[in-house]
C-alpha positions in Angstrom: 276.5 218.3 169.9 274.7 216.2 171.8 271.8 218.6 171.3 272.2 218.5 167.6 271.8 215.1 167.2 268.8 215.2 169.8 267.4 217.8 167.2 268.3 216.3 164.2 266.7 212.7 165.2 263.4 214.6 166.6 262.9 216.4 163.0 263.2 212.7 161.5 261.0 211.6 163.5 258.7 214.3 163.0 259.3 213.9 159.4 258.6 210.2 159.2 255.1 210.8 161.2 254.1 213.5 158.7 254.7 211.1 156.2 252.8 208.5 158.0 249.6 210.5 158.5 250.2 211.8 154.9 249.9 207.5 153.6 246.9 207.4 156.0 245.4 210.3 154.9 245.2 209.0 151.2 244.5 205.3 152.5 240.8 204.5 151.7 238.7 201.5 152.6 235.6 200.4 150.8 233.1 197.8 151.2 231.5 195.0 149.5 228.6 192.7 150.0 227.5 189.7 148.1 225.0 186.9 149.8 227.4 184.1 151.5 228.0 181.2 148.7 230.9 179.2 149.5 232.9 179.4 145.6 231.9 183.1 145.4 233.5 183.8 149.2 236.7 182.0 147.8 236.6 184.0 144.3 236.0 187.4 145.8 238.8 187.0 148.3 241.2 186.1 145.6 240.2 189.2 143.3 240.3 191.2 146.7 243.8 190.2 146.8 245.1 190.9 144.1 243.7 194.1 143.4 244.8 195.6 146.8 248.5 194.2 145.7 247.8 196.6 142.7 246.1 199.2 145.1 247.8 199.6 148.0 245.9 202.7 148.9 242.9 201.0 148.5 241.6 198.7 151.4 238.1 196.1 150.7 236.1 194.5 153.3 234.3 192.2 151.9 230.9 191.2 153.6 228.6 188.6 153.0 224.9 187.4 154.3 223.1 184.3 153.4 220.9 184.2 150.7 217.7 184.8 152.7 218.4 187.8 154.3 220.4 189.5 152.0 218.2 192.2 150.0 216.6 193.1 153.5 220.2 193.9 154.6 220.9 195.9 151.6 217.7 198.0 151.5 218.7 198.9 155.1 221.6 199.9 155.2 222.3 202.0 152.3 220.1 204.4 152.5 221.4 204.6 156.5 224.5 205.7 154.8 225.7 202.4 156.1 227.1 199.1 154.5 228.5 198.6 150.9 229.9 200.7 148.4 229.9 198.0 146.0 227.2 195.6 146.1 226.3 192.5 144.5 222.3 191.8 142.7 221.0 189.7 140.7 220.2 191.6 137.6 216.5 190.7 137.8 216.0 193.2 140.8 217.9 196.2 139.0 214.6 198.4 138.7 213.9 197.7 142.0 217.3 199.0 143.5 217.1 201.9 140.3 213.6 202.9 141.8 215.1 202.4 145.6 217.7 204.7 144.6 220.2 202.1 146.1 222.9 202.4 143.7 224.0 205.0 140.7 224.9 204.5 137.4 228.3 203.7 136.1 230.4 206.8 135.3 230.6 207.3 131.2 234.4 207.9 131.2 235.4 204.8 132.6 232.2 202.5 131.2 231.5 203.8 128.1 228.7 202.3 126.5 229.6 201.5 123.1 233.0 200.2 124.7 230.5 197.8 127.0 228.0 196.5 124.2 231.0 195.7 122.0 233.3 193.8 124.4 230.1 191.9 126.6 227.8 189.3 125.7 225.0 191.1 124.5 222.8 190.2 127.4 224.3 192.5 129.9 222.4 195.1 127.6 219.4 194.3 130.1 221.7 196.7 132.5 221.4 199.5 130.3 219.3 202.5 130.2 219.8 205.1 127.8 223.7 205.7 127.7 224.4 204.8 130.7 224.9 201.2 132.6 224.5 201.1 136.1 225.6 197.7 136.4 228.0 195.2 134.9 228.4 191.1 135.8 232.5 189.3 136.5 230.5 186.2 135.3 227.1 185.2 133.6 225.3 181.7 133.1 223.3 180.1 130.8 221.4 176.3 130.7 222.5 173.4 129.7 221.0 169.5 129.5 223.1 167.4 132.4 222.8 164.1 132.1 223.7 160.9 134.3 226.4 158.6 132.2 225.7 155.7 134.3 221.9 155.7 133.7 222.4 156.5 129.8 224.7 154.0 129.2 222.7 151.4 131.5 219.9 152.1 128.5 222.2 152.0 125.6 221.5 155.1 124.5 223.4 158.4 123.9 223.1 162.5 125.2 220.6 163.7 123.1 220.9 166.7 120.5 217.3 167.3 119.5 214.3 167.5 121.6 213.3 164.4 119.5 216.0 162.8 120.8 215.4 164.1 124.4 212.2 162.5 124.3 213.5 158.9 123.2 216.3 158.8 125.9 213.8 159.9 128.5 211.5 157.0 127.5 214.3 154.7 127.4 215.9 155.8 130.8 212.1 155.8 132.9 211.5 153.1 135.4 208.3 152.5 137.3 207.6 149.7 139.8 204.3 146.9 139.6 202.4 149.6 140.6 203.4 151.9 137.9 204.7 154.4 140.4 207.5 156.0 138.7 211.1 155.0 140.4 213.0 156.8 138.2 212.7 159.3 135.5 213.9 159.9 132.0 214.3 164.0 133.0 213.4 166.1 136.0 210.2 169.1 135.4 209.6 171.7 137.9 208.8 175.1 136.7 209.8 176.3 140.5 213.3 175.2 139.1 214.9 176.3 135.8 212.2 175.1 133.6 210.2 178.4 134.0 213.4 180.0 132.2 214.1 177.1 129.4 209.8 177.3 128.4 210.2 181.2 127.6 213.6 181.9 126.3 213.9 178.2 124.9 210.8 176.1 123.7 208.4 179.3 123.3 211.1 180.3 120.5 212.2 177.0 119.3 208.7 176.8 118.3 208.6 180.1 116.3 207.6 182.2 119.1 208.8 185.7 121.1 207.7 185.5 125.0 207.5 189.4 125.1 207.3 192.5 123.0 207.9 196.3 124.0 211.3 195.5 125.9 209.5 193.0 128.0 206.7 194.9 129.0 204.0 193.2 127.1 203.6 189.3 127.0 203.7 187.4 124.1 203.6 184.0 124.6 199.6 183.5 124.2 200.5 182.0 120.8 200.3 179.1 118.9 203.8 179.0 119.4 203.2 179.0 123.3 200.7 176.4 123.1 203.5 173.9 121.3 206.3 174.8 123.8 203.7 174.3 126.5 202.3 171.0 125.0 205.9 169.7 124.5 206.2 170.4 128.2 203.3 168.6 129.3 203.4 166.1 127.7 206.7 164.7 129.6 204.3 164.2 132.6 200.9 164.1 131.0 201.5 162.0 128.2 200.6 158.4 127.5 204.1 157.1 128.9 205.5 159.7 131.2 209.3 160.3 131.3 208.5 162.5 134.5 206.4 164.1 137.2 206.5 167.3 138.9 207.4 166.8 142.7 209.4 163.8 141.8 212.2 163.7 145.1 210.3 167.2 145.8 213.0 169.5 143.7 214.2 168.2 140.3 218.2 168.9 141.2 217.4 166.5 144.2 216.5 163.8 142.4 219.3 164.3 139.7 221.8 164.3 142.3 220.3 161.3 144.0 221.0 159.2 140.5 217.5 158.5 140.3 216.7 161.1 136.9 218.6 160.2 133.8 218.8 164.3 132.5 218.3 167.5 134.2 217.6 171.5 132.9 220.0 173.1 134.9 222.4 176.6 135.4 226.3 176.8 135.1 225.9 177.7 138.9 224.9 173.5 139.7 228.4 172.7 138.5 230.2 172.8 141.8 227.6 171.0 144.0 227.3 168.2 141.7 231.1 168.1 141.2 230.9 167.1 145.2 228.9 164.1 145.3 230.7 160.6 145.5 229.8 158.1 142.8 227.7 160.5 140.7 229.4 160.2 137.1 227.4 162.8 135.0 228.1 164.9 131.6 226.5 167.7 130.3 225.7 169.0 126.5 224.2 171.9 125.3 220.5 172.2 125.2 218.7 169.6 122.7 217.7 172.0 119.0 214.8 171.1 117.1 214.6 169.2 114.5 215.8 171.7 112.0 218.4 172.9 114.1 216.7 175.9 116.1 218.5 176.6 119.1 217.7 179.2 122.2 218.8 179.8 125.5 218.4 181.7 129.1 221.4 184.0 130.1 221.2 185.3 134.0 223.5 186.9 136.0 224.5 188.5 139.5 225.8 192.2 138.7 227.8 194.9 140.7 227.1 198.2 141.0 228.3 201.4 143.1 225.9 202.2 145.4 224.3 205.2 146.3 226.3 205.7 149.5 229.7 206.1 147.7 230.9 209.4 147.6 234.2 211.4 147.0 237.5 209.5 147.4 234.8 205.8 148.0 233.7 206.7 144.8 236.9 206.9 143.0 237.7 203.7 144.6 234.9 202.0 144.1 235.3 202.7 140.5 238.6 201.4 140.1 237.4 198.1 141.6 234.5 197.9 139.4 236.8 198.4 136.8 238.8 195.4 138.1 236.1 192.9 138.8 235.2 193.3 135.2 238.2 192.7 133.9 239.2 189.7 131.8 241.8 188.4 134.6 238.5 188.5 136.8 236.6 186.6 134.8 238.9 184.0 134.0 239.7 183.5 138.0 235.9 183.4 138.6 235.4 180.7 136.3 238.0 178.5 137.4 237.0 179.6 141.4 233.1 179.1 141.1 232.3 177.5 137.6 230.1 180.5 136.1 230.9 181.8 133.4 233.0 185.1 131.9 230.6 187.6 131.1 233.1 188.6 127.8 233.3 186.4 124.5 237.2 187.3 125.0 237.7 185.0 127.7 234.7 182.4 127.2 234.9 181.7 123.6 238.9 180.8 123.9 239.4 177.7 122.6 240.5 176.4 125.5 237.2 177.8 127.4 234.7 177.0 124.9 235.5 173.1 124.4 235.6 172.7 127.9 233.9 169.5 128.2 232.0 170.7 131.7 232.0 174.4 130.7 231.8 174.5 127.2 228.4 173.8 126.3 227.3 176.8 128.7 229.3 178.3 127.3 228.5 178.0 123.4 224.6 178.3 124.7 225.7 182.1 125.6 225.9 182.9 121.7 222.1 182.5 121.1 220.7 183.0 124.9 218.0 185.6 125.8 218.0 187.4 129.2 214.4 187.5 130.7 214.1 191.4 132.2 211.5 190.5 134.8 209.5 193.6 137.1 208.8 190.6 139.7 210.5 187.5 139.0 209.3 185.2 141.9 205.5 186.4 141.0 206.1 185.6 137.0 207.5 182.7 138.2 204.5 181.9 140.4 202.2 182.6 137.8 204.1 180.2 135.6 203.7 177.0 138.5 200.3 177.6 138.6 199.3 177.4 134.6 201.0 174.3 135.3 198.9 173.1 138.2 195.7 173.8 136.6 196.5 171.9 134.0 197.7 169.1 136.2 195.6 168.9 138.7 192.3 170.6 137.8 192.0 169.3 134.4 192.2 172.6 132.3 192.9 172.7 129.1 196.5 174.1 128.0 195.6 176.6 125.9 193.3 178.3 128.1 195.3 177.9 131.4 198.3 179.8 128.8 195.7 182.3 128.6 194.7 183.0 131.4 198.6 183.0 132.6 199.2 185.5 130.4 196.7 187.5 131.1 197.9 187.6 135.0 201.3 188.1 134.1 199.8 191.1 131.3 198.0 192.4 135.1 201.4 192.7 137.3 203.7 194.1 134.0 201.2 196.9 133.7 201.1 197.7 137.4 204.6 197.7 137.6 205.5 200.3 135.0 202.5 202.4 135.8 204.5 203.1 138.8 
């Protein structure tokens, strides 16, 4: 009897250990990486959650690295057969990590394309080749005009809707000592900033202009609409009475945060940093239309994608986590966790989302933004600094400091796809 039970309690046992190696056996962990930014920690672990409550096979260690040394980790260790099976880029280096063969396109049966270009802002496009994405964003941002109440209503004058009107607040808002050193300005400038985004995708086709042709590949802007939308620009610090200079407080966000520049060109991503600073009291509208009501705007975006390393049962469950991260529920937790903004009109443009007073004119700037697809974003962005300096500080004339900009930029497109 006493053997029985001894026999029946060993199978059991046996039984439940069998069972036990079975769960492990279909457990499966994956990893992601994304660079270390304090809201998108906080985001990540919250959508890590809740999918491995939905997952429970499913495991996700989440890794991050600060910005710095973050693509130098990723280039390492994936083709070690090391680090992430999901990994986080910002969707200006996607040929780069294509050519690198770092990640691997999304699988048609669970990202169809035609499903994608129908439910996502059509700047995520820029992640397409052919039929096939190999990347998709959670969240996506766009420019808008931030502006200091304090300072605006100090002048008696209102947020600006025009570039007209842009023009007259800065004037009204600039403040410059005996001396006439400037003490405070009417609206940051910095193309090492966002303004190297808001001249191309904005004022270059505000003023009737296209920046590139041929997907991207061949510049454009050597135009007479580049020369106005380069003028305008100029002219803030250049002019007779100027609302601005470049190096003011050494980064334009510095000095908007410092309350000593009435407006500021900035991302959806400033949101939270400025939402930390004591005594700052600051609004933000969409960016100022011509005259005649043009509007245009700069979508970017960090994407994930499945990386090259995932394979068999990672890969499955890598997919299904893409799948999640990319959901509306995602996006919506994103927002409210980091302040960027859903990469779908089915969670942005809700009423509640859209009249946001903070996120809502990113928001509505989505509808009529234009994602640059760079081959070398810093060294466009470079090239971009220096027109200015030559205009700035060796006297050269805009339109041919333009030119000869473009014709750099022409240089390092060519080499890049010759490759």
């Amino acid at each position: 009897m006493a053997f029985e039970k001894f026999r029946s309690l060993a199978f059991a046992t046996a039984t439940s250990l069998a069972a036990l190696g079975a769960t492990s056996a279909q457990a499966v962990e994956i990893e992601y990486w994304q660079y270390f930014f304090d809201a998108r920690v906080t985001a990540m672990e919250q959508l890590i959650e809740n999918f491995e409550a939905a997952n429970p096979d499913i495991t996700v260690k989440m890794t991050h690295f600060p910005y710095a040394d973050y693509r130098t980790k990723v280039a390492a260790a994936i083709p070690a057969g090391e680090g992430p099976d999901v990994v986080q880029l910002f969707y200006g280096w996607l040929n780069d990590y294509v050519e690198a063969e770092l990640i691997q396109p999304l699988p048609a049966d669970s990202f169809p394309a035609s499903k994608i270009d129908a439910e996502f802002f059509p700047m995520v496009q820029a992640m397409k080749e052919g039929d096939a994405y190999w990347a998709l964003p959670t969240a996506v941002r766009s420019l808008a005009l931030f502006y200091n109440e304090r300072l605006l209503e100090e002048a008696g004058v209102e947020p600006p809707t025009t570039l007209d009107e842009m023009m007259q607040v800065a004037a009204a808002t600039t403040k410059v000592d005996g001396a006439g050193n400037l003490t405070q300005v009417g609206m940051t400038a910095g193309m090492t900033a966002q303004d190297h985004h808001w001249w191309r995708e904005g004022l270059v086709r505000q003023m009737g202009g296209e920046p590139y042709l041929n997907d991207y590949k061949t510049v454009n802007y050597n135009s007479d609409a580049g020369l106005k939308a380069l003028e305008f620009y100029t002219n803030m610090f250049m002019g007779e009475n100027p609302v601005t200079a470049i190096g003011f407080m050494d980064e334009p966000q510095a000095a908007f945060k410092a309350g000593r520049a009435a407006m500021h060109i900035d991302g959806s991503f400033r949101i939270g940093s400025l939402a930390d600073i004591r005594g700052l009291k600051w609004g933000v509208t969409e960016l100022p239309a011509t005259a005649d009501g043009v509007r245009s705007n700069y979508s970017s975006y960090w994407v994930n994608a499945i990386t090259t390393k995932a394979e068999g049962e990672k890969y499955d469950a890598a997919v299904k986590f893409m799948e999640y991260v990319t959901s509306d529920e995602a996006m919506q937790i994103w927002l409210d966790v980091v302040g960027e903004l859903p990469a779908k009109p089915s969670v942005g443009m809700t009423d509640e989302n859209a009249n946001d007073d903070v996120f809502g004119p990113f928001i509505r700037g989505l509808e009529y933004a234009h994602t640059t697809k760079f081959a070398d974003e810093s060294g466009q962005r470079q090239l971009m600094v220096e027109m200015i300096e030559r205009i700035q500080l060796q006297g050269m004339a805009p339109a041919e400091s333009l030119a000869v900009a473009a014709e750099a930029e022409q240089k390092l497109l060519d080499e890049y796809y010759a490759k």
